[in-house]
N, C-alpha and C positions, 0 to 999 in steps of 0.2 A: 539494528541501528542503536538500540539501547546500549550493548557493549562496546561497539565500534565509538560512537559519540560521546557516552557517557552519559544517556541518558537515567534518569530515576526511575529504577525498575517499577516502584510502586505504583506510578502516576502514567505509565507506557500500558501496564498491565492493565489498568480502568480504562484508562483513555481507550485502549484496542477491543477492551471487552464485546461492544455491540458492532465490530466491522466484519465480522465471519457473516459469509452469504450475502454478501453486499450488501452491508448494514441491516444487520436485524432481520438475516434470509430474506429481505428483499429482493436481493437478486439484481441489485442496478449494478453500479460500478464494482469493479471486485475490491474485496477488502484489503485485498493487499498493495492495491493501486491508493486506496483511501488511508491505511496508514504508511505508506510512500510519502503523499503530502503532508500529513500531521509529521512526518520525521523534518522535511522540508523545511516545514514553518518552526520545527524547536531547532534545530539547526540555526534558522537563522536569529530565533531569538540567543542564541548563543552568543550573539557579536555584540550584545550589551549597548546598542542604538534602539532609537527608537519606531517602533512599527510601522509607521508611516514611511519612516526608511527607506523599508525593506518590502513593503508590499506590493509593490511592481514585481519586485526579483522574485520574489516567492511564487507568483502568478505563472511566470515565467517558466521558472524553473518546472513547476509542476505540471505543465503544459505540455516541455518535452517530454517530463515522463511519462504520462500521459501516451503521447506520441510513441514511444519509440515501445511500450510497453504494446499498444495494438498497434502495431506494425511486425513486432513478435508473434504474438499470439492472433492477430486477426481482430479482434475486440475486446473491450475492457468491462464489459457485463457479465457480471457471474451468471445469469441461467445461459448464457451464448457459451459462455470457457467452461459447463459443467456438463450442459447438457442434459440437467433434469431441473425441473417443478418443484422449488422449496417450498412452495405453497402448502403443497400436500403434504403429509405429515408422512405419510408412507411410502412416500418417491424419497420425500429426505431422506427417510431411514434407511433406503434402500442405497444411497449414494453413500452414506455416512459407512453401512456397512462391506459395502461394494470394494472398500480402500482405495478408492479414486480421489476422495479428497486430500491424502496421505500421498498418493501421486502429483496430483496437480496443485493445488493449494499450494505444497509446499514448495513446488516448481516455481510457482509464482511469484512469492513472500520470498527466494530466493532471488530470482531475477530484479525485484526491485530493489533488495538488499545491493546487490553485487552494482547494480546501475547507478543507485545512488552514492555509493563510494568509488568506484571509477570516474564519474563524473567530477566529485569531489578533486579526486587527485589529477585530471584533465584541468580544472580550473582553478588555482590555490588561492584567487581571491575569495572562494565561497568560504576557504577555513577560516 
């Protein structure tokens, strides 16, 4: 979405930093559902209005991804879509090394990519 949008790499880079393993390998929502919405919400700060605006749509919008992202995959909690205990430092390592997250992960981080620009291009009042 950085390249697609134009977002600032630098400020995408930080922002993303703690969303691997469902924020901080907690394991809740998957990261790549969590920076799905942060693209969202700089998307629509895009439009140069003000937040109050836009924060119904934003809700909105992130809702269906949300949706359509577990209806794909079945659930939106990374220990449900990984299938291992980040808690453990030795299960992580074991997944990390396994290159399951090189499979899936980027499965994922790809599906929201691709969903949130088709969407886009379905709707042109969101540009």
């Amino acid at each position: 979405m950085q390249e697609t949008w134009g977002f600032p790499w630098e400020e995408i880079c930080w922002a993303a930093l703690p969303l691997g393993g469902g924020i901080g390998r907690s394991q809740s929502i998957c990261g790549a559902v969590n920076g799905g919405a942060i693209a969202i919400g700089m998307r629509l700060g895009q439009r140069g209005v003000s937040r109050n605006e836009l924060v119904e749509e934003a809700r909105e919008q992130a809702k269906e991804m949300v949706q359509c992202f577990q209806e794909t995959f079945g659930h939106v909690d990374c220990r449900v879509l990984t299938g291992h205990d980040f808690s453990d430092p030795e299960e992580y390592q074991r997944w990390h090394d396994s290159g399951l997250r090189e499979e899936r992960c980027v499965k994922y981080v790809g599906f929201v990519a691709k969903y949130l620009v088709e969407r886009e291009q379905e709707r042109p009042e969101l540009s």
